[in-house]
Every structure is written in structure tokens, then in C-alpha cells.
N, C-alpha and C positions, 0 to 999 in steps of 0.2 A: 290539501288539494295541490295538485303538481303546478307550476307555472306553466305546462301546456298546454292543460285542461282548462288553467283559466283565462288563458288567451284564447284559445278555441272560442267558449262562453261569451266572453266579450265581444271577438267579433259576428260572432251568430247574434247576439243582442244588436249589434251597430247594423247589421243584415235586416234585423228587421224591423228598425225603426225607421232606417229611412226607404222599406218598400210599402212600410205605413200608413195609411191617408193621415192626414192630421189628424182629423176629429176621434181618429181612435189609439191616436200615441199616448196619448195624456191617459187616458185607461188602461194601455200598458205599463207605464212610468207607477200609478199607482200599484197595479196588483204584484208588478217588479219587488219592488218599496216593501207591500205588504205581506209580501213572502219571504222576505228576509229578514223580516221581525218574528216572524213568526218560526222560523228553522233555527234563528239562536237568540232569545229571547232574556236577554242579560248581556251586563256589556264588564268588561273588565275594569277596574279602577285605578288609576295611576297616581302615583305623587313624583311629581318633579322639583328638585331641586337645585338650583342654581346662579349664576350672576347675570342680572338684569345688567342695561343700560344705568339707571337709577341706584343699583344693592344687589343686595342678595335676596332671591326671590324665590316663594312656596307655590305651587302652583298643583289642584288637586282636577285630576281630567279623566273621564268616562265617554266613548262615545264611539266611531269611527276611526277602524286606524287609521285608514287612508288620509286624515285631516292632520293627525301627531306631527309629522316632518315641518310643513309650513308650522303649523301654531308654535312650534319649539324655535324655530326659526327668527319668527315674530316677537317670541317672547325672551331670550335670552342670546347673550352674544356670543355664546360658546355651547356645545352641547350639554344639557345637564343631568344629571344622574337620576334614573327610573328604579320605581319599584313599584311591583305590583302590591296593592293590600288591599284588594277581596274582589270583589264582583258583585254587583249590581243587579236585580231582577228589574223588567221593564214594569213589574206591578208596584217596587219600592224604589222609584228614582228619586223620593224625597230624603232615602239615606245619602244622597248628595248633598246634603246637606250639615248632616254629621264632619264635616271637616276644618274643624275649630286651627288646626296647625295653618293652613292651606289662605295663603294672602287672595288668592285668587282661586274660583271654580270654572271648569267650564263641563258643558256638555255639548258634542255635538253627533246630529241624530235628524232622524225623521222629525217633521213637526209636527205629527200625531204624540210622538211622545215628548219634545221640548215644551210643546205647549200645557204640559201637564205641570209644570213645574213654577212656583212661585214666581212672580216678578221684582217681589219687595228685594230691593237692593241690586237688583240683576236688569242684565241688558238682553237684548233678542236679538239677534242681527241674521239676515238671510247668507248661507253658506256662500253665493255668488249672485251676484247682482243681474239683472241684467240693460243692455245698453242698446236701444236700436234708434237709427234715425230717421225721420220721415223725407221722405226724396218725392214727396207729390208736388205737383204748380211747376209751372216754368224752370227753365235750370238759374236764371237769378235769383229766384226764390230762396232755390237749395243754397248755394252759395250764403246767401244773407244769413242763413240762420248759420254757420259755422262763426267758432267765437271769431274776434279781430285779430288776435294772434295769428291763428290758421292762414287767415287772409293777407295779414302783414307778413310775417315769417314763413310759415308753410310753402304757400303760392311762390313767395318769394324762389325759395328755392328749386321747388320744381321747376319753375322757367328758365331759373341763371342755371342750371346744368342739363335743361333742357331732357329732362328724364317723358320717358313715354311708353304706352302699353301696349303689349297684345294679349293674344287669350288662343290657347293651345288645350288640344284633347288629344296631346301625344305623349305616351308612355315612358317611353324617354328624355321628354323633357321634366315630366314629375319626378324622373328617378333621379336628373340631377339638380332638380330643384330641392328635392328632400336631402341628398345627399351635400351639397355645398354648401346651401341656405339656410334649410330650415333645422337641420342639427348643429350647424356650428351653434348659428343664433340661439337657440335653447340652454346653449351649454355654456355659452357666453355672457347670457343676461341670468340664466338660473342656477348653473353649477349642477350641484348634487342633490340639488330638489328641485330639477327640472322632472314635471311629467312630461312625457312624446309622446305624440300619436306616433304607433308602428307605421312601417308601412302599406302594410295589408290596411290596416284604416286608413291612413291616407289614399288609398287606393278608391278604396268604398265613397268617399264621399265625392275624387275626385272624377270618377263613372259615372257620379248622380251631376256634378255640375261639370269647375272649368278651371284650369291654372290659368292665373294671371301673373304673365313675365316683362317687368320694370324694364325700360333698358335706357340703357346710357351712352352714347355716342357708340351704338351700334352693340355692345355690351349688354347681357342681362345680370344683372346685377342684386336684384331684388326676385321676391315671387309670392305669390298667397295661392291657396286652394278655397274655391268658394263654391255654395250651389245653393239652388234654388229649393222653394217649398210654397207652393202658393203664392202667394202676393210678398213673399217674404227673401228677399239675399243676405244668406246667412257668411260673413266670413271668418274662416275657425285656422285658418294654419298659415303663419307669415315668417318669412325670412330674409335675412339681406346677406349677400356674396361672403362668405368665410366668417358671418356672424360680425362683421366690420361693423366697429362704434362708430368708426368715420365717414362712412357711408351714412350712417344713420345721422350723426350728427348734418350731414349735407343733402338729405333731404330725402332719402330713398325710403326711407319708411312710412315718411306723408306719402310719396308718390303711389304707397298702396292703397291708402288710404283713402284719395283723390281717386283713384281708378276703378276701385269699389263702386263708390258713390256717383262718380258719373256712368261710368257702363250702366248699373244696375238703375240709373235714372233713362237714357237711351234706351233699353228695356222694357220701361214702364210699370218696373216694380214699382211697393210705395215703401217697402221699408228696407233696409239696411243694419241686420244685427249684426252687432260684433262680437257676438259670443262670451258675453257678460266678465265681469271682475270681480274680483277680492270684497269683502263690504267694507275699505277702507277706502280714506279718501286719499290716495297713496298717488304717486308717479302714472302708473296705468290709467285709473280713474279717469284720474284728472288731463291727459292725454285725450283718451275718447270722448270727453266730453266736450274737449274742444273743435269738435267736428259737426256739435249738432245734436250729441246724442242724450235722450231721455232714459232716466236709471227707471227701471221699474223690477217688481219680482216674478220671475218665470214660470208660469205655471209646474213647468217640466224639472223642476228642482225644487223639492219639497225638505230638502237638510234645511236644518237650523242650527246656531250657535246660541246656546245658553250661557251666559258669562255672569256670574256672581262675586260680586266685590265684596270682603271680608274686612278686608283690614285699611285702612288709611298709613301707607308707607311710603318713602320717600320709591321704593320702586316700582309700584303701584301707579303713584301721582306721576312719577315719570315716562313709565310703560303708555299710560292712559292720553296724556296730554303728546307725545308722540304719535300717538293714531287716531287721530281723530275718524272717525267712523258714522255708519251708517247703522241706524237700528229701527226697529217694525215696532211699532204701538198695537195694540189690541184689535185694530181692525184692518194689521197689516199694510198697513201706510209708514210710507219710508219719510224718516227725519238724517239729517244730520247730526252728530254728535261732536263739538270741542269741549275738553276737559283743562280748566286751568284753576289756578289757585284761588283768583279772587275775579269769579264771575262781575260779580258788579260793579267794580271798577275798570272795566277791560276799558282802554279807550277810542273814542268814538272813529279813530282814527286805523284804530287796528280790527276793530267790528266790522268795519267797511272793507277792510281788507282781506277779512275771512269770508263775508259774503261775495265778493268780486270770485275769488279762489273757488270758492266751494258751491256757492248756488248752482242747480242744476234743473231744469224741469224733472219733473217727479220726484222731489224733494218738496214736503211740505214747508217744511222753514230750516232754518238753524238753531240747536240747542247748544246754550252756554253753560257749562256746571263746574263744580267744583266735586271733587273726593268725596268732600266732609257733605254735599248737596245728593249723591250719589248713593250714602250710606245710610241719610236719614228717611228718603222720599220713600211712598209705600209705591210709585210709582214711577218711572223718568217719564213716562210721556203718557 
């Protein structure tokens, strides 16, 4: 398929979800889903091999390409060497299992067919999470529920450089909002595994809502593309002036964030997504959460990660206890996942300190395990 044919597609898809009502996106998103299981109905099989953070690391993956980039990324500190050996029918995904070389498995896929697949030894985690805030009651309310950082540090800074918003439905300002802000910033925080919305998408969403332009002693500096959907403010594309750390570091990127949630509180919305994260409890996460916001799983994203722990390796135990993570129990309820060497001994002092960090509404608790706890359980959760 040409790359113009499938940008065409994509944005006819992006066309017509948001001229959508709600209550019939979710019916699209499935029979989307369902139709592309059913057009290639096998998935190719990879082994990768290469140097972890921890060693030298086997890693055996079936699933969505579009996912390979990140997870290689995540998994190894250098690119590592692929090879195809065989393919996969969606009726035999328990030959995923045949991978005795392979320290680690993953699958990632639809959760009609993830869910098919064993749990004993294996983790489930949702492709991307999702994170919205509730901006109902009074604006001190909203405020109070943002963590105390936000309040100490965030606030802070938006006042001491006295950053502030407006909100524009001019074409020209999205074009050099996309063009100064929002591609340095991609390119600067992501590199070569930055996805972008094109501009024609940035377009599409920014006709359904509204740019929001930061500025700074008369300066715009900052900007996000946001729009509405029922009771819901969705915001999906952010940037700051030349992709500047140092802006960010001085507070331009709360001030999106801040502007969000008050506008869309003056509004009368009640929620405030931010267009979900990673299921790691990583940098980003842990950012948005600090504003208030509750992880839960998206209806409108039904990928899953299968992950199959094999072996107990020094870059295994290292990979694992580096990302601590988010994974779905059987009734799709979201835990927290830290992996360290001696669960039971953690002390009460650093327990405390992972729950300060990690605790999040819609997170059922915290899960402490080890490897060798991982490898035995017919279950994790």
C-alpha cells in the first residue's frame, strides 16, 4: 500500500470519527478492529537479539508493527538484530509459546486475540492508558485535587514569569504553532521514534475545537490543539517555542496544562483528557498525574500487550525492575506493577516512597514481586 493511499485512509478515518456522535464511535472502533483481523489474519514472528541495560537480551515478538519501534526502544539500548522465523495464524497464537531461546515474549494485538493467550507467567498491560481529570465543583476544588508539587512548583512558576493564555480559530496561527512548537518539541523529546500528527490532522481536530497560545511577556511561546466532545476536553497536541528544554523547565509546559483545565473548567465541561500514556509508570505518567488525573482504560483502544517472562536473567530482572508498570487483572482492573529482587524485605521506608510516587486513582493497589515470584505464580494478579 503506497504511503498516499494510507494517509488518504487515515485521514478519512480521522474524518469520520470526529463527525461521529459518540455513542456510535465505539461501534466504529470495533468493526475498524474487526476488519483488520480478519483481511490478515496471522501475524509475522520476530526474534530480536541484543544488549539490554542489564546483558544481552532474546526477546521473541508477534503482533503490530506500528508497536516494534517503541518496544525496541524500551527494550535494548542499541538497535538489535531481527529476524523473521515464521508467522503466526490468529487460530494458533499459543505457538507463541514455543519460544524456549526467547528471555522474554511479547504479543501485541487486539484484546479479542491477547486475551486468548495464557496468563501463567505473563503480564497484560493496556497498549495506552488513559488519563482524564474531573474539573466539576468550584474552581478551588479543581485546584485541591492537583498533587502539591503542581501547587508548590507548577503554580509557582506560571506566576514568577507570569505566563498567560488565549484561544485562537486562526489558521495561521496553527500553522506556526505546528510549525515552531509542536515539531521542534516532538523531535526534541522523541527523536526518531517520534509519531506526529500531519498537518491535515492537526487541521481536522483543530476545526472541531481551538488553539491554545501561552505567552510570555507579550511572546507566544508555548501552544496545544484541544476540542471538545460532549461533556469531555480532549487535549491531544502540545508544544513549546523551538522545542526549548528551558522553557519547559521554566514552566511553559504546566502553563498548558493550567490553561486546559481552567478554560475547560469556565466552560463547564466536567472532564479534561489528556489523551492517555504509555502503561508505564515512566516520566509522562507520572507528570499527568500530577494534575489530578485518573488512569483508567479507554474504551476506544482495545490493543493489548502480552508479555511472557521466560527466563530469570540478570537483564530480565533489570529490564523489569526499570519499568515499573501498569497491568489489567481478569476483570480489567488496573494494578501497578514494581519488580525487585527481594519483595519482602523492601523497606517500610522505600514502600512508602513508591506508593507517594506511583499511587494514582484508578489504580487498585500496588504490586511488589520478584522474577523468581513472576515465574512461579499461575497468576500475578
Amino acid at each position: 500500500m503506497s504511503n498516499k493511499f494510507a494517509e488518504w485512509r487515515h485521514m478519512l478515518w480521522v474524518k469520520l470519527q470526529l463527525g461521529t456522535p459518540s455513542g456510535l464511535r465505539l461501534l466504529m472502533q470495533e468493526t475498524k478492529e474487526i476488519a483488520l483481523i480478519l483481511s490478515k489474519p496471522y501475524f509475522a514472528v520476530y526474534h530480536w537479539q541484543g544488549q539490554s541495560q542489564g546483558g544481552p537480551l532474546t526477546v521473541s515478538y508477534a503482533g503490530y508493527e506500528y508497536a516494534k519501534p517503541d518496544l525496541k526502544s524500551i527494550l535494548f539500548i542499541e538497535e538489535p538484530t531481527e529476524k523473521v522465523v515464521g508467522r503466526t495464524s490468529f487460530l494458533r497464537l499459543d505457538q507463541l509459546m514455543d519460544s524456549p531461546d526467547a528471555d522474554l515474549s511479547y504479543l501485541v494485538a487486539d484484546k479479542r486475540l491477547v486475551h486468548r493467550l495464557p496468563r501463567q507467567n505473563a503480564l497484560m498491560l493496556v497498549y495506552r492508558t488513559r488519563l482524564t481529570v474531573d474539573i466539576r465543583g468550584e474552581w478551588e476544588e479543581v485546584v485541591q485535587r492537583f498533587h502539591r508539587t503542581v501547587r508548590r512548583n507548577e503554580m509557582r512558576l506560571i506566576r514568577k514569569y507570569g505566563y498567560t493564555y488565549e484561544t485562537s480559530h486562526c489558521i495561521t496561527d496553527l500553522e506556526t504553532f505546528y510549525r515552531t512548537m509542536y515539531l521542534p518539541t516532538m523531535r526534541e523529546r522523541h527523536g526518531d521514534l517520534a509519531t506526529m500528527f500531519s498537518f491535515e490532522e492537526a487541521c481536522q481536530y483543530f476545526r472541531r475545537g481551538t488553539l491554545f497560545m501561552i505567552k510570555r511577556d507579550g511572546q507566544c511561546v508555548a501552544g496545544s490543539v484541544c476540542y471538545p466532545d460532549c461533556q469531555v476536553f480532549y487535549a491531544i497536541i502540545v508544544g513549546v517555542l523551538n522545542g526549548d528544554d528551558q522553557l519547559i523547565k521554566e514552566g511553559a509546559m504546566a502553563a498548558c496544562y493550567y490553561s486546559w483545565i481552567h478554560w475547560a473548567h469556565q466552560q463547564r465541561y466536567k472532564t479534561v483528557d489528556f489523551w492517555g500514556s504509555k502503561p508505564y509508570l515512566m516520566d509522562l505518567f507520572l507528570y499527568k498525574r500530577k494534575w489530578g488525573a485518573t488512569v483508567g482504560v479507554s474504551p476506544d483502544m482495545p490493543q493489548r500487550i502480552w508479555l511472557k517472562i521466560r527466563h530469570d536473567t540478570p537483564a530480565v530482572r533489570q529490564f523489569l525492575e526499570d519499568n515499573p508498570c501498569i497491568i489489567l487483572d481478569d476483570k480489567e482492573e488496573l494494578w501497578s506493577l514494581i519488580v525487585t529482587d527481594d519483595p519482602d524485605n523492601v523497606a517500610p521506608e522505600t514502600k512508602a516512597a513508591w506508593h507517594e510516587r506511583y499511587d494514582t486513582p484508578g489504580l487498585n493497589g500496588l504490586l511488589i514481586r520478584s522474577v523468581a515470584d513472576l515465574l512461579k505464580s499461575e497468576k500475578i494478579v
